[in-house]
C-alpha positions in Angstrom: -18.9 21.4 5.3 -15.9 19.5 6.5 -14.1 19.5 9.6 -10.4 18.0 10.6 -10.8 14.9 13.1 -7.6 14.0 14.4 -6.8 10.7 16.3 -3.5 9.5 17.1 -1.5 6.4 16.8 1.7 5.0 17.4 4.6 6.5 14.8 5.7 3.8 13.1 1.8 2.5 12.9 1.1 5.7 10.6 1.8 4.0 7.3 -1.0 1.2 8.4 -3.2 3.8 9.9 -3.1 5.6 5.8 -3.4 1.9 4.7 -6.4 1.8 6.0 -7.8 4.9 5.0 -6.9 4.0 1.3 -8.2 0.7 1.6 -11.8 1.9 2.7 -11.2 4.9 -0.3 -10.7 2.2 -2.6 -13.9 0.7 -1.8 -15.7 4.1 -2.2 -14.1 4.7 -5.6 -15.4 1.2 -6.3 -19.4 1.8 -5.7 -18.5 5.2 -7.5 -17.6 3.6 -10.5 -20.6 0.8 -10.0 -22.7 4.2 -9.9 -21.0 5.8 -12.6 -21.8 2.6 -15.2 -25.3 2.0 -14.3 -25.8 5.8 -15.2 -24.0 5.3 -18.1 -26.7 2.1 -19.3 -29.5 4.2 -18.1 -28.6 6.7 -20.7 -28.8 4.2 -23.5 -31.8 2.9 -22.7 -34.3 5.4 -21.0 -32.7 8.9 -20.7 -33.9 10.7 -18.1 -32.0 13.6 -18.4 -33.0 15.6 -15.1 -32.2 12.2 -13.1 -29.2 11.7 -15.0 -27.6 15.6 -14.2 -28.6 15.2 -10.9 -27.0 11.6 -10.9 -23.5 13.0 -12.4 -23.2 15.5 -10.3 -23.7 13.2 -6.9 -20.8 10.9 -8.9 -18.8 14.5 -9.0 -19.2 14.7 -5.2 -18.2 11.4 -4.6 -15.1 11.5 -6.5 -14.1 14.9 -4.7 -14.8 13.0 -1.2 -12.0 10.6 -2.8 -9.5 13.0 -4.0 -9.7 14.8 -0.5 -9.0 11.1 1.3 -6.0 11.0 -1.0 -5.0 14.8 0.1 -5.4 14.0 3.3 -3.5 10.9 3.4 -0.3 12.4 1.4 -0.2 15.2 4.1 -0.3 12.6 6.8 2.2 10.7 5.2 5.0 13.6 4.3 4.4 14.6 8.1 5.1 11.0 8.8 8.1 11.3 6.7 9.7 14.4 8.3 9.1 12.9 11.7 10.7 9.7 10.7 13.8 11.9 9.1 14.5 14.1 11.7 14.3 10.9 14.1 17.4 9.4 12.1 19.0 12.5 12.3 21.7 12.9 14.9 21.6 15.9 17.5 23.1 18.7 17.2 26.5 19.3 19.0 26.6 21.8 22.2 29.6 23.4 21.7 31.1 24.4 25.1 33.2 27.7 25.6 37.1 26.9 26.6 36.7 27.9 30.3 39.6 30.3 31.0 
């Protein structure tokens, strides 16, 4: 199951923050594909097909824990993007009534 943790930084640290989070995705994706071709050697050379499904689908897993980090990042990211917008953005005039 997953659950939302939220922690919060400074605005303008939000693009290091998702840095971050990429950076340690990258390594996962990296031990995913070290996973992914010692499966496929093991396949050549002693297939153990029951190990091997089971295997795959544990890589499946792990790729959809990645592809979440990268949903999750994109969402923190556009919201960091509106709030960075709106900040340029100059307020809106108070028009006041001509007194009589």
């Amino acid at each position: 199951m997953r659950v939302n943790i939220s922690y919060s930084v400074e605005l303008e640290e939000t693009p290091k923050a998702v840095a971050n989070i990429i950076q340690q995705a990258c390594e996962d994706l990296k031990k995913t594909e070290f996973n992914m071709e010692n499966l496929g050697k093991k396949l050549k050379n002693d297939p153990d097909i029951s190990k091997s499904l089971l295997k795959m689908d544990s890589l499946r897993k792990d790729l959809f824990k990645i592809d979440n980090i990268l949903l999750d990042s994109i969402s923190i990211l556009a919201g960091y993007q509106k709030a960075t917008s709106e900040k340029l953005l100059p307020p809106p005039e108070i028009k006041k009534e001509k007194e009589e």
